[in-house]
DOTIMI-599537 format. One record per residue (C-alpha): residue number from 1; residue in three letters; x, y, z. Coordinates in Angstrom, 1 decimal, decimal comma. Example, Ala and Ser with C-alpha at 12.3 -4.5 7.8 and 13.67 -1.06 7.14 Angstrom:
BEGIN
[node 1; 'ALA'; [12,3; -4,5; 7,8]]
[node 2; 'SER'; [13,7; -1,1; 7,1]]
END
This chain:
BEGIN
[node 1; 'UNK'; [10,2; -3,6; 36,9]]
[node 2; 'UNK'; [6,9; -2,5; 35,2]]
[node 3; 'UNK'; [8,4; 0,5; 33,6]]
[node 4; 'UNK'; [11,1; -1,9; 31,6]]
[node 5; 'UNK'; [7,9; -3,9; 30,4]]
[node 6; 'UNK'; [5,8; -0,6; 29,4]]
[node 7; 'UNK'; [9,3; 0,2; 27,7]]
[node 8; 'UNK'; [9,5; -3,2; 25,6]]
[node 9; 'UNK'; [5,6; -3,6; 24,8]]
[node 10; 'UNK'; [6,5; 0,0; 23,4]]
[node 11; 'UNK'; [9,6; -0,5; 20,9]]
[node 12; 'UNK'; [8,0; -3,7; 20,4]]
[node 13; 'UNK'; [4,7; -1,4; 19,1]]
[node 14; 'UNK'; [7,1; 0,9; 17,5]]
[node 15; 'UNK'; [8,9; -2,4; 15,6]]
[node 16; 'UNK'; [5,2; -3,7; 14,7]]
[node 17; 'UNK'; [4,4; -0,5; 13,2]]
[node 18; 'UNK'; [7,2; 0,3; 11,1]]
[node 19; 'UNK'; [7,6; -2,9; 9,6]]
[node 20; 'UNK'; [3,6; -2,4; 8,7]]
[node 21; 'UNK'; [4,4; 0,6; 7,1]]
[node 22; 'UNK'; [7,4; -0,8; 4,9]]
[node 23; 'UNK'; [4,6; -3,8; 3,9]]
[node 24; 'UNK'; [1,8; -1,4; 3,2]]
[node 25; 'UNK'; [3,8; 0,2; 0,6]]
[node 26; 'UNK'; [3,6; -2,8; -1,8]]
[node 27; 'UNK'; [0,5; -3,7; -1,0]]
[node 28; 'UNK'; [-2,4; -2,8; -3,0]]
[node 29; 'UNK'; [-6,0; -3,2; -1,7]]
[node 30; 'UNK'; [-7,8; -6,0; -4,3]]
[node 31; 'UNK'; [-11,5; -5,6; -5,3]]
[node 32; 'UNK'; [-13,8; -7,1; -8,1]]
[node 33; 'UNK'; [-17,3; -6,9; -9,1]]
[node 34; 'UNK'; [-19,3; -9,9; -10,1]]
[node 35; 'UNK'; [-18,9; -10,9; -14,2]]
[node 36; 'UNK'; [-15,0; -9,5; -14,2]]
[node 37; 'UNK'; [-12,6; -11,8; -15,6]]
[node 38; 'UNK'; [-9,7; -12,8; -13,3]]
[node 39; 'UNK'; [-6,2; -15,3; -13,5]]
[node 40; 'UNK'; [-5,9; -17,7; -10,8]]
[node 41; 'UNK'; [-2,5; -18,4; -8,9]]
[node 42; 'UNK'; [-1,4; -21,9; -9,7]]
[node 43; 'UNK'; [1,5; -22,0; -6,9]]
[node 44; 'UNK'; [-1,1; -23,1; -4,0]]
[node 45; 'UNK'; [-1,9; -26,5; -5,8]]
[node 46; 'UNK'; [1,9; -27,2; -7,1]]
[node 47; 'UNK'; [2,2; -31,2; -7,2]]
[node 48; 'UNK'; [-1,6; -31,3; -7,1]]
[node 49; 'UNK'; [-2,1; -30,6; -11,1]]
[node 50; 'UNK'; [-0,1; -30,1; -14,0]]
[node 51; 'UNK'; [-1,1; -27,2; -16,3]]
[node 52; 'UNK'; [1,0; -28,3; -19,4]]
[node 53; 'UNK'; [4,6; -27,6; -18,6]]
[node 54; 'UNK'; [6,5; -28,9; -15,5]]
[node 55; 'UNK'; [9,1; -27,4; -13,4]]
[node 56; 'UNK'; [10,3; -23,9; -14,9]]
[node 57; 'UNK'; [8,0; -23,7; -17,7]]
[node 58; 'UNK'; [5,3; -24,4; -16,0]]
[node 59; 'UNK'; [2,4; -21,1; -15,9]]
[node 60; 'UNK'; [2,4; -18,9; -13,0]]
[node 61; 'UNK'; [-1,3; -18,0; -13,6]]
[node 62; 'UNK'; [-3,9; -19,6; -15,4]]
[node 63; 'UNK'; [-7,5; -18,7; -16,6]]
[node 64; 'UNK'; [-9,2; -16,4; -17,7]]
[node 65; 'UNK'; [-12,1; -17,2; -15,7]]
[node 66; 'UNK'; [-15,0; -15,3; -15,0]]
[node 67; 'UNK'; [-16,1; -14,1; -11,3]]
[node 68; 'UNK'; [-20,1; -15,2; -10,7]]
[node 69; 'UNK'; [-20,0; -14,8; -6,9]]
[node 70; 'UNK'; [-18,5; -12,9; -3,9]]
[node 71; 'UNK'; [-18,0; -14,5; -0,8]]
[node 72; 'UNK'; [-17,4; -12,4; 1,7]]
[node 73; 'UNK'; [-15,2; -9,6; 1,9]]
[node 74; 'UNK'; [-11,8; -11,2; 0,8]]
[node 75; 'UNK'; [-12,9; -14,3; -1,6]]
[node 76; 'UNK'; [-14,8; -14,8; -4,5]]
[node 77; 'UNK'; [-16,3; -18,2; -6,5]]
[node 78; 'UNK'; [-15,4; -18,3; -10,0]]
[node 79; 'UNK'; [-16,7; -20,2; -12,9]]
[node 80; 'UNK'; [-14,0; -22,8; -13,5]]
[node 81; 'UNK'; [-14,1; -25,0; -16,5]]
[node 82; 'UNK'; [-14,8; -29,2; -16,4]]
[node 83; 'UNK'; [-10,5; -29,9; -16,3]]
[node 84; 'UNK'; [-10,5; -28,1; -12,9]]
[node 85; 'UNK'; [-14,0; -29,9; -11,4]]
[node 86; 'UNK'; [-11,7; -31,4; -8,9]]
[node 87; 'UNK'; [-10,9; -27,6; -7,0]]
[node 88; 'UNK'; [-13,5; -25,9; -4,9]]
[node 89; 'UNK'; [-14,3; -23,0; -6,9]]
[node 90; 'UNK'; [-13,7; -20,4; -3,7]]
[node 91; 'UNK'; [-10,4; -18,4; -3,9]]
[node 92; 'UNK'; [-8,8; -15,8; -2,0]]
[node 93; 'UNK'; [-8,4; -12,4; -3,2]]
[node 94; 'UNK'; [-4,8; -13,2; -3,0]]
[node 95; 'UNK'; [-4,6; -16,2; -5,4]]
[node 96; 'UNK'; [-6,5; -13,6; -8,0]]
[node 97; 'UNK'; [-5,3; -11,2; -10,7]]
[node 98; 'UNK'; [-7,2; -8,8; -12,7]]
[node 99; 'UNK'; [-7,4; -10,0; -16,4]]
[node 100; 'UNK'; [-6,4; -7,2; -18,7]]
[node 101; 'UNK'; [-6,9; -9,0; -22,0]]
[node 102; 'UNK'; [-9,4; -7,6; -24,4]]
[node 103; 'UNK'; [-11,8; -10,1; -25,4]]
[node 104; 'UNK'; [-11,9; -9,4; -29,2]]
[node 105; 'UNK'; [-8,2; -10,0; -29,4]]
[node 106; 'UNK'; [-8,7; -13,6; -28,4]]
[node 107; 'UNK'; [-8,2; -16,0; -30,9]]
[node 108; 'UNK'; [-10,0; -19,9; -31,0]]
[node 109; 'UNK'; [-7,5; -22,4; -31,3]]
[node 110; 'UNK'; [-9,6; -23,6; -34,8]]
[node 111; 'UNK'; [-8,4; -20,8; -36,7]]
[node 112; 'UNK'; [-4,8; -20,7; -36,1]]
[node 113; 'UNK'; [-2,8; -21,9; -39,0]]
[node 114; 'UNK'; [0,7; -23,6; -38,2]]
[node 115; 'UNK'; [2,6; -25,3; -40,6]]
[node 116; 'UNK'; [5,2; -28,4; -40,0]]
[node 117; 'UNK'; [7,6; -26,4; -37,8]]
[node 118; 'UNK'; [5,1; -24,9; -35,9]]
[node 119; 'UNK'; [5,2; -21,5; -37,2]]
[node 120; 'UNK'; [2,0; -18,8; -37,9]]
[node 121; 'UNK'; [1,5; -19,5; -41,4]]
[node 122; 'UNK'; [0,7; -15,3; -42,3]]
[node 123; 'UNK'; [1,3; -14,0; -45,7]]
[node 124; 'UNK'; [2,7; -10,5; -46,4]]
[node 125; 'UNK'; [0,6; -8,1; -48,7]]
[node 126; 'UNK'; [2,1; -5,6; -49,5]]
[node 127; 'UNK'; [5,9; -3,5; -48,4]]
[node 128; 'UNK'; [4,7; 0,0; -47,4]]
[node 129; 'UNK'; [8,5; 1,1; -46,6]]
[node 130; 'UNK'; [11,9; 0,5; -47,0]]
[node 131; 'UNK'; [15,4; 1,9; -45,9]]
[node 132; 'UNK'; [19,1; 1,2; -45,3]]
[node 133; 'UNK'; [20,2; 1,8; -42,5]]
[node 134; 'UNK'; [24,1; 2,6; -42,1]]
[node 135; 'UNK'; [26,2; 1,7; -39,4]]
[node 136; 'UNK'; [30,3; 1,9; -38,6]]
[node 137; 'UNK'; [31,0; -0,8; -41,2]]
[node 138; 'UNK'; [28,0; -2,2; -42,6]]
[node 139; 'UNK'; [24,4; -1,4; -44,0]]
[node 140; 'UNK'; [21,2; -2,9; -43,0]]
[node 141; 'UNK'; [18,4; -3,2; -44,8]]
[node 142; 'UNK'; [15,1; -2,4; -43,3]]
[node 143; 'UNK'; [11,5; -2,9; -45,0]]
[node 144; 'UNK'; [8,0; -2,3; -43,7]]
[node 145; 'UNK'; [5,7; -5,0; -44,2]]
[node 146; 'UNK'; [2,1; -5,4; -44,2]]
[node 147; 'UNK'; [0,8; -8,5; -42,9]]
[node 148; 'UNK'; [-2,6; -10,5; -43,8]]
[node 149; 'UNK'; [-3,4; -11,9; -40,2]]
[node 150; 'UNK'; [-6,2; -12,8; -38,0]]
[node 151; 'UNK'; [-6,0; -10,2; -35,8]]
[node 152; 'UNK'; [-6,7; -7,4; -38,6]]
[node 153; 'UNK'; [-3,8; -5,3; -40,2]]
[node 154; 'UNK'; [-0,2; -5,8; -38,4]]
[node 155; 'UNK'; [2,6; -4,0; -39,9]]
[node 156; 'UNK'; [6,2; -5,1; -38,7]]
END
């Protein structure tokens, strides 16, 4: 009788094992240093508070915010703006994600022009290129144009 038990507590070992191997493959060990920026998981507080859109629109992550503490080994406070004063400012590594965003690309809301249909009111400068491009049965014109925007030169 004690050598079928040894026998299950083994395949179950074996079971435990392998399915921790398949799960370690996707997983991806977490770490940040105090003064990175980070976007916060919104799905632990879903019916608590509405971040602009509901249901399908509504933002998987939010932030940038910036880290000013680590608690423990697996958590870390961040700096969380007056709207979210209601949330203990402690999250798990889990409900984190590095923020990849270069600060000088950020734009303030102030200087962004929109006009009645809510498009980006940017005015072309100059065309640097143009050709026609032929297909099967018809031809397609395609210019280059250089764009006076916020962000510095764009060319589309």
């Amino acid at each position: 009788m004690t050598e079928k038990i040894v026998q299950i507590k083994n395949r179950l070992l074996t079971a435990c094992s392998r399915q921790k191997s398949y799960t370690d493959v996707r997983r991806k060990p977490m770490e940040f240093s105090v003064g990175d920026m980070v976007m916060l998981k919104v799905s632990p507080w879903k019916g608590v508070i509405c971040f602009g859109k509901r249901g399908k629109l509504s933002p998987w992550y939010v932030g940038p915010f910036k880290i000013i503490d680590r608690v423990g080994s697996v958590a870390y406070k961040l700096e969380l703006p007056d709207e979210l004063r209601g949330i203990h400012n402690t999250f798990h590594v889990s409900n984190l994600k590095k923020c990849l965003a270069d600060e000088n690309l950020i734009i303030p809301l102030e200087e962004i022009q929109l006009d009645d249909k809510l498009h980006f009111i940017e005015e072309p400068v100059e065309i640097m290129d143009h050709e026609v491009k032929q297909l099967k049965q018809s031809r397609i014109p395609i210019v280059k144009v250089r764009w006076n925007s916020r962000r510095g030169l764009e060319f589309t």
